[in-house]
C-alpha positions as CSV (number, residue, x, y, z in Angstrom):
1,X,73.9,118.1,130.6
2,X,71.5,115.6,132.0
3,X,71.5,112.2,132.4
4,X,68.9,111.3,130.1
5,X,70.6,113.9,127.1
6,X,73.5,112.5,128.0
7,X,75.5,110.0,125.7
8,X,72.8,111.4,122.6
9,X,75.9,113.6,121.2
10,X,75.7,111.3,118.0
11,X,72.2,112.6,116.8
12,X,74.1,116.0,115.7
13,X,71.6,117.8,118.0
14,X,72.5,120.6,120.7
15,X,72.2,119.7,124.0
16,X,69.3,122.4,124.4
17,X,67.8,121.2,121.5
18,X,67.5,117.6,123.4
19,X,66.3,119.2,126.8
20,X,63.1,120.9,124.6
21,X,62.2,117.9,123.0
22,X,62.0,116.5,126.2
23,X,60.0,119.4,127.4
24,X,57.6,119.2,124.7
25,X,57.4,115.3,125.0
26,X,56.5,116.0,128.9
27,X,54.3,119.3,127.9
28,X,53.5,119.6,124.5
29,X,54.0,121.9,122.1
30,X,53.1,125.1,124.3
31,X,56.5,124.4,125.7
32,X,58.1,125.1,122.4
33,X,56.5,128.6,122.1
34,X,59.7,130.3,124.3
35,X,62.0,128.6,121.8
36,X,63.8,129.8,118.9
37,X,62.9,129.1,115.7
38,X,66.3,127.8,115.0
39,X,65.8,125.5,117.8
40,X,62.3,123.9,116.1
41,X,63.4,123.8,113.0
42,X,66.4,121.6,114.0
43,X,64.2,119.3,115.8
44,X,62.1,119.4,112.6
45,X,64.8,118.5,110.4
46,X,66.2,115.6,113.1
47,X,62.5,113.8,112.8
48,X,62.5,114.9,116.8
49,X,58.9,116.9,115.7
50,X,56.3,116.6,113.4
51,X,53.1,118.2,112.3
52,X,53.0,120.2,115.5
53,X,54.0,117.7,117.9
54,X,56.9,115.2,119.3
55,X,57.7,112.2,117.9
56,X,57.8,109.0,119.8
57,X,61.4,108.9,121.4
58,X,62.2,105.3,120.0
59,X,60.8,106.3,116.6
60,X,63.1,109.6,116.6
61,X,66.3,107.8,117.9
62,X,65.7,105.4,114.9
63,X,65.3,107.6,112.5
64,X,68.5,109.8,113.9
65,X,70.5,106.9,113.6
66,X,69.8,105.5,110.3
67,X,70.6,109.1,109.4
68,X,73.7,108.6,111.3
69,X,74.6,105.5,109.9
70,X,73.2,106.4,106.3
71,X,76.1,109.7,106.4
72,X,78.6,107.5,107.6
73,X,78.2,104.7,105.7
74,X,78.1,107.4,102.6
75,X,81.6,109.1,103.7
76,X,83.1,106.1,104.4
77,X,82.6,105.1,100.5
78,X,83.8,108.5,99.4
79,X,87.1,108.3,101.4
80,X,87.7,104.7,100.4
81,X,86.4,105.9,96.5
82,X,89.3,109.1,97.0
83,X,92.0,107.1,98.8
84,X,91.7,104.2,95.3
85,X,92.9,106.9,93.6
86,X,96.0,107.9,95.6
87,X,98.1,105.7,93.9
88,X,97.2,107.3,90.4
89,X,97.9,110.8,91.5
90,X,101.3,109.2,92.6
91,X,102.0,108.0,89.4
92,X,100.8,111.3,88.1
93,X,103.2,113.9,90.4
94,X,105.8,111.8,90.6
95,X,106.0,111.9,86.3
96,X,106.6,115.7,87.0
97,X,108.9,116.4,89.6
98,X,109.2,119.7,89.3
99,X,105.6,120.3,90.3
100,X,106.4,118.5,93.8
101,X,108.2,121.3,96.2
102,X,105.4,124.0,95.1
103,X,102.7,121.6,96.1
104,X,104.5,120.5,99.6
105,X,105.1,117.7,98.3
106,X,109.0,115.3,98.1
107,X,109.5,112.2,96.1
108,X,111.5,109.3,97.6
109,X,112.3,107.0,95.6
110,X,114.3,103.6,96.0
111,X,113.3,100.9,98.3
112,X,116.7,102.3,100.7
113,X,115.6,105.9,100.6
114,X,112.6,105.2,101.0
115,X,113.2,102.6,104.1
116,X,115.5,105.4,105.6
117,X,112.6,108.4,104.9
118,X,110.5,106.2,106.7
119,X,112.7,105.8,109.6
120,X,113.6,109.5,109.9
121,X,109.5,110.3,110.4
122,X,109.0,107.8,112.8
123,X,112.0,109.2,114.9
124,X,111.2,112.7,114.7
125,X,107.5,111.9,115.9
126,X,106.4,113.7,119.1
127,X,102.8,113.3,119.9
128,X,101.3,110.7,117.4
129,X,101.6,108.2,114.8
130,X,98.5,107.1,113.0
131,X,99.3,103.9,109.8
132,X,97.0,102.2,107.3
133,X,98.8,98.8,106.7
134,X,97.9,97.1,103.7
135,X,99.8,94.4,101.7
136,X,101.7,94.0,99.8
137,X,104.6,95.3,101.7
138,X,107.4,97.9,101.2
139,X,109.1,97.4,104.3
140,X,111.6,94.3,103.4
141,X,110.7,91.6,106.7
142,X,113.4,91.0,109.8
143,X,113.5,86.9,110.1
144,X,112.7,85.9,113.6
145,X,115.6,84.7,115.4
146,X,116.2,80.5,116.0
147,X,114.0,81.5,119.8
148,X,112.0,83.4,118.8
149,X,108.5,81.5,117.6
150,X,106.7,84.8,117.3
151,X,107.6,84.9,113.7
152,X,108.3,87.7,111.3
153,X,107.6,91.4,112.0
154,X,109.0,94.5,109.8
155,X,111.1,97.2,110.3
156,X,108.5,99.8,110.2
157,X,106.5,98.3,113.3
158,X,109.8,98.0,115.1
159,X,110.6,101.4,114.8
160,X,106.6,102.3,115.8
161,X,107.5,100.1,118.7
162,X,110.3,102.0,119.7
163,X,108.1,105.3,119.2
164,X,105.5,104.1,121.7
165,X,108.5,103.1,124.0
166,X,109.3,106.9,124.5
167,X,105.5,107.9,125.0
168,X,104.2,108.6,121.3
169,X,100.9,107.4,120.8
170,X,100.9,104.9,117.8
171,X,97.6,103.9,116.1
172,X,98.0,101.1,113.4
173,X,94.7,99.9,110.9
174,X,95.6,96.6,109.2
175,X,94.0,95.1,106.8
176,X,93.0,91.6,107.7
177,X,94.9,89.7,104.8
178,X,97.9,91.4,105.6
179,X,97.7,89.7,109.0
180,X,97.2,86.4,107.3
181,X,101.4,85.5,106.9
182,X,102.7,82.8,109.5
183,X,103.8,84.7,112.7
184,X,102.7,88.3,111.7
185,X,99.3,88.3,114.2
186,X,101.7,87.1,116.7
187,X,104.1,89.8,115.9
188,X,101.3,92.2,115.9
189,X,99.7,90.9,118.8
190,X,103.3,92.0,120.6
191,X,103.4,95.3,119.7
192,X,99.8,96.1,121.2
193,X,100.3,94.6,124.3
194,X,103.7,97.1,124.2
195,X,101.1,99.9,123.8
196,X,100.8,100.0,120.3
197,X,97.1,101.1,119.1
198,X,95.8,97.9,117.2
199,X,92.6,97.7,115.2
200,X,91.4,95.7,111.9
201,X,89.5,96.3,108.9
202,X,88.1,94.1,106.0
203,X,89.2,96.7,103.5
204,X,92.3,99.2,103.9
205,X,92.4,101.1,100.3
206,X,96.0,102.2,100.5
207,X,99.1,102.3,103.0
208,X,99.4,105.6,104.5
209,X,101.5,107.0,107.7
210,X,101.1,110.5,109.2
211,X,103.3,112.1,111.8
212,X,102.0,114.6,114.2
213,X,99.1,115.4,111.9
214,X,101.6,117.7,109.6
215,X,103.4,115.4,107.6
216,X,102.3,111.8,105.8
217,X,104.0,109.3,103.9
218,X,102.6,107.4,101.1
219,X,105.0,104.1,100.5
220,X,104.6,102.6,96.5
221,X,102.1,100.3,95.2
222,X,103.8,97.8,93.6
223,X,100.5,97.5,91.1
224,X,100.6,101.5,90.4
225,X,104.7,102.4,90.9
226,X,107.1,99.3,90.5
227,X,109.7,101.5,90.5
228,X,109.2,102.3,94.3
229,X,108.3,105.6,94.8
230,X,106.8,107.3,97.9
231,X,105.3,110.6,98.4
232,X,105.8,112.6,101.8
233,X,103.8,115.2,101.9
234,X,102.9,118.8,103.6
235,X,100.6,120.5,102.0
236,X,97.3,121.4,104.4
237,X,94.4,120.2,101.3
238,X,96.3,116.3,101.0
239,X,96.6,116.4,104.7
240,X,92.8,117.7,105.3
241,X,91.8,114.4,103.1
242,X,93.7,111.8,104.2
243,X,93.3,112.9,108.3
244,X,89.6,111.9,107.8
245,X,90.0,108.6,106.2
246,X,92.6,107.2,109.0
247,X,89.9,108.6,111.7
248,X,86.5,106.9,109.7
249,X,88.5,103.5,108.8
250,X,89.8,103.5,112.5
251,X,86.1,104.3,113.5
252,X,85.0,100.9,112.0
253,X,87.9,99.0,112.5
254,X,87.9,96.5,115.5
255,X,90.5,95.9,118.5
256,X,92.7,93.0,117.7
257,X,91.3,90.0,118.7
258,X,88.2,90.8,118.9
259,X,86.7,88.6,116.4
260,X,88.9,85.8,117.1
261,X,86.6,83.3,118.4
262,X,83.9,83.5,115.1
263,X,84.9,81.7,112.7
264,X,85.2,83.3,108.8
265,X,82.4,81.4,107.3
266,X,80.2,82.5,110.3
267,X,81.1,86.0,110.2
268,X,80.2,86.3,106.9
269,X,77.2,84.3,107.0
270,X,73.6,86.7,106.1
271,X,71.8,87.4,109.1
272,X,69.5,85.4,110.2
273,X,66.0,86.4,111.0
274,X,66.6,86.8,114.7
275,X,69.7,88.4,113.8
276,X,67.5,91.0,112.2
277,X,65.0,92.1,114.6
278,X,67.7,92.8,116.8
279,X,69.7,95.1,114.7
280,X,66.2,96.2,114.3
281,X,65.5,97.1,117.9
282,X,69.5,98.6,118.6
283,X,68.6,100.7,116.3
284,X,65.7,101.7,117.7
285,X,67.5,102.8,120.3
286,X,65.8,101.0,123.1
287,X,67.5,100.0,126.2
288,X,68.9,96.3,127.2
289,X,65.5,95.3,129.2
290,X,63.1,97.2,126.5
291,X,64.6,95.0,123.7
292,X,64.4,91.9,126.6
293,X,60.6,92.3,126.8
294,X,60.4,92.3,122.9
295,X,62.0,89.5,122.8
296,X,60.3,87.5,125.7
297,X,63.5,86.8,127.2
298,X,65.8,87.7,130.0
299,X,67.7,90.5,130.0
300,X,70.5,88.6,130.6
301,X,70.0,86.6,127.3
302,X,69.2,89.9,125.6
303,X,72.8,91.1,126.6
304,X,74.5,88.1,125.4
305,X,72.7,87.9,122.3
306,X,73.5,91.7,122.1
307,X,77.2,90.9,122.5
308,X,76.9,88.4,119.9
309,X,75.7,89.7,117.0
310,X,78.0,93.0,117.9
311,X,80.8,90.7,117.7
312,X,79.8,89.0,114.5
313,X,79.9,92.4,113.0
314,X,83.3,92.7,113.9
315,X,82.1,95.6,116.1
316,X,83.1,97.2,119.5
317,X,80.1,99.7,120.0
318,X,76.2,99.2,119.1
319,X,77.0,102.8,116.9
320,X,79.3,100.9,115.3
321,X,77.7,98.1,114.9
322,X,74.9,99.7,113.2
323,X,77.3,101.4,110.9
324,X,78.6,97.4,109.9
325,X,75.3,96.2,109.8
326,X,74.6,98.8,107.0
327,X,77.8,98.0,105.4
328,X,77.1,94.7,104.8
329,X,72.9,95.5,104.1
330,X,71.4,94.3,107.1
331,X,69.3,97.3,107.7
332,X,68.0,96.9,103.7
């Protein structure tokens, strides 16, 4: 792969589908004639071609990632819309036992069993862990000891702890209010400087753990089961659903931390019209010094202002910034 196809992996296109364009960007359309139809029609279909010749590179990488962001932003809302629901199909299996073992699936119920079930998982984990934490909790909370001022942290993140101790890669998504209780972003805090895989999101639609990609719990929600019931289950078609939605919320999700220094009201300020055109020429996919010259600035300005609005979108990556700055309609 070359240097200048390199790092375009996110515009769906082969990488010899990237090399013609460049071809027929440096030679025209005669260069195309040797390639497959397959190949043009691609490009076509990308916005890389049109009307029998290339499109201008910052207008193609534009339109490839709205598409981008447009997709992701659309299966984003249909895992979030599938995982709201989980909790219903709880309530719904776990009315019919008897229906549970031929579907992979086992019923826990009792705050204990379900406490213990937990624990067993978490043990037998070899490779990976992957948690959506979301209040309110199941897992009752271990008081800090009298020297201890890190404050509260629950059982469940003790036992991940341990798990990363003895080399299993843990990845936890928390929602932010669930971070909000005295002490438990310290807590936190701990366990990813042990290791521990630590991102955030604004909205985590249910509490879910999987183990080793084969098995997932489900803890109760105490608005859809107060009578604490959790769901472990097995079967390939739940697992094939729920996979996906840890992978696209930890996508968006951002390291702890790394919106600490904006404050709320700022981060959820509109954009303002600088704020705009920038998103505007990210998107564009022009590079830092490109964007400087738009902006009749440095390019050292142009990073930090970069960096800034990045961070005020709660984002790690300018893809996933662009994917936040639809999500919130700044691209509208």
């Amino acid at each position: 792969m070359t240097d200048a196809v390199d790092g375009l992996s996110w515009t769906g296109l082969e990488d010899e589908d990237l090399a013609l364009y460049r071809r027929v960007l440096a030679e025209g359309m005669d260069a195309a004639d040797a390639a497959t139809a397959a190949q043009r029609a691609r490009l076509v279909e990308a916005g890389f071609l049109s009307h029998g010749q290339a499109v201008a590179p910052g207008t193609a990488l534009r339109t490839a990632l709205h598409a981008q962001i447009a997709q992701a932003h659309l299966r984003l809302a249909e895992l979030e819309t599938a995982a709201g629901g989980i909790n219903r199909v709880v309530a719904e299996l776990a009315a019919s036992p008897g229906t549970l073992a031929a579907h992979g699936i086992e019923l826990v119920a009792g705050a204990e069993q379900i406490r213990r079930r937990a624990d067993d998982l978490v043990d037998s984990a070899r490779t990976e862990i992957l948690v959506l934490n979301a209040p309110p909790y199941a897992q009752p909370e271990v008081e800090p000891e009298e020297d201890d001022p890190e404050g509260p942290r629950t059982v469940a993140a003790t036992r991940a702890g341990m798990a990363v101790a003895r080399g299993v890669r843990v990845r936890n998504v928390f929602a932010k209010a669930g971070l909000d209780a005295p002490g438990r972003l310290a807590a936190v805090t701990e366990l990813a400087e042990g290791g521990m895989g630590v991102r955030m999101h604004a909205t985590v639609p249910t509490k879910l753990m999987l183990i080793d990609r084969t098995t997932a719990l489900i803890p109760p929600s105490a608005a859809a089961d107060p009578l604490e019931q959790a769901l472990v289950v097995h079967d390939g078609l739940l697992m094939n659903a729920l996979l996906p939605l840890f992978e696209m919320l930890w996508e968006t999700a951002v390291p702890l931390g790394a919106a600490a220094s904006i404050s709320s009201d700022a981060r959820n300020a509109p954009p303002t019209d600088d704020e705009r055109v920038l998103i505007a020429l990210l998107a564009s996919g022009l590079k830092d010094e490109a964007i400087a010259r738009q902006l009749d600035v440095h390019v050292h300005t142009a990073r930090r202002r970069i960096n800034a609005v990045i961070e005020r979108l709660d984002a790690t990556t300018r893809f996933q910034a662009g994917l936040q700055a639809a999500r919130r309609g700044w691209l509208d």
